[in-house]
N, C-alpha and C positions, 0 to 999 in steps of 0.2 A: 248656544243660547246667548240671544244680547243683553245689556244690561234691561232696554225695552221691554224684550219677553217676558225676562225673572221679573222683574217690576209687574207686569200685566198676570202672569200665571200665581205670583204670592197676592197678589188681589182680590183673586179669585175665588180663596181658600175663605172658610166664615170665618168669620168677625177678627178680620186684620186689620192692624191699621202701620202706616209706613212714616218713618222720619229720616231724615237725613242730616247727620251726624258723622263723628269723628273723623274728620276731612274727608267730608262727600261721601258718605258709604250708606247705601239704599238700606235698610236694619227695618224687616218686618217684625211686626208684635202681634200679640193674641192673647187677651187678658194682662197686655201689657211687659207681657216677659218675651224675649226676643228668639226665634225660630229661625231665622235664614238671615244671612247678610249679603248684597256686592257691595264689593269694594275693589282699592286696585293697592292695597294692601301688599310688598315684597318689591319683589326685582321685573325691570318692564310694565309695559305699558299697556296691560290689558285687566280685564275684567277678572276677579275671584271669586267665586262664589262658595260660602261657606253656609254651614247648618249643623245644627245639634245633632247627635247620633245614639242611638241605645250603646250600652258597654259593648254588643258583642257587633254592633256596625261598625264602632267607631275602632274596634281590633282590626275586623276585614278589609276595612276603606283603605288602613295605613299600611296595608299590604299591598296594595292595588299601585302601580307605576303614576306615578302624578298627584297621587293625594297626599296632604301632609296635615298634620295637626294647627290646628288654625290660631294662628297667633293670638292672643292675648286669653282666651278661650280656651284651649284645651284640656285642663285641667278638671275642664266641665262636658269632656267626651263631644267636643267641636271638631270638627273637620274642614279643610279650605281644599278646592281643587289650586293646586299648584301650577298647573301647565292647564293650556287650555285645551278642550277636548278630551279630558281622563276620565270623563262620564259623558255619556252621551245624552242628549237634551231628556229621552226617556227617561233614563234612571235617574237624570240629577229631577225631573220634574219628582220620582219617586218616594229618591231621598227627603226632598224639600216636603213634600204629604206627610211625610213620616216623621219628620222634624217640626211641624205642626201636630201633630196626634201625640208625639211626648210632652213638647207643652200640655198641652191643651189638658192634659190627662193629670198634669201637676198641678192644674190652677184648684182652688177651691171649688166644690159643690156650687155653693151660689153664685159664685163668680161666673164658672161655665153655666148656670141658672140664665142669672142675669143677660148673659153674652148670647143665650139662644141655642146654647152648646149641648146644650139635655133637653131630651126631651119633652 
């Protein structure tokens, strides 16, 4: 996935909005609390793509050859793909749905009201 796509597929998701922060790093929001990030974050010169993960994804992920606990984040069950290609565009699009639906799931009643999130 390019940084392009992630950019265009976390768009897609309701009521995102995107900014670009801590040297250049694509950071979508939803109610304002941050679900996915790229950046180029570690060692080399390519894209990272990180997102929030339930407790028992973010045990799985860090099993998985290529994922690593997302820097500054982790602590808060974040995930960074480390190497590129340790999720394939499907599942990282997956992950990234899923790391939207736990925001999304934290924000207040009215807030997801307000945002169009309830029905």
């Amino acid at each position: 996935m390019t940084p392009e796509e992630f950019d265009r597929f976390c768009g897609q998701l309701p009521a995102t909005t995107n900014v670009i922060q801590w040297g250049d790093a694509s950071v979508w929001k939803v109610g304002g609390k941050i679900f996915a990030i790229c950046s180029r974050w570690g060692k080399g010169d390519y894209p990272r793509y990180g997102f929030k993960c339930s407790d028992i994804g973010y045990a799985l992920l860090l099993e998985q050859s290529g994922m690593i606990p997302a820097p500054y984040l982790a602590r808060a069950k974040w995930v960074q793909m480390g190497d590129p290609g340790a999720l394939s565009d499907e599942d990282l699009k997956a992950y990234i749905t899923a790391a939207h639906g736990i925001v999304t799931a934290k924000l207040t009643r009215k807030l997801r009201k307000d945002l169009g999130l309830d029905g």
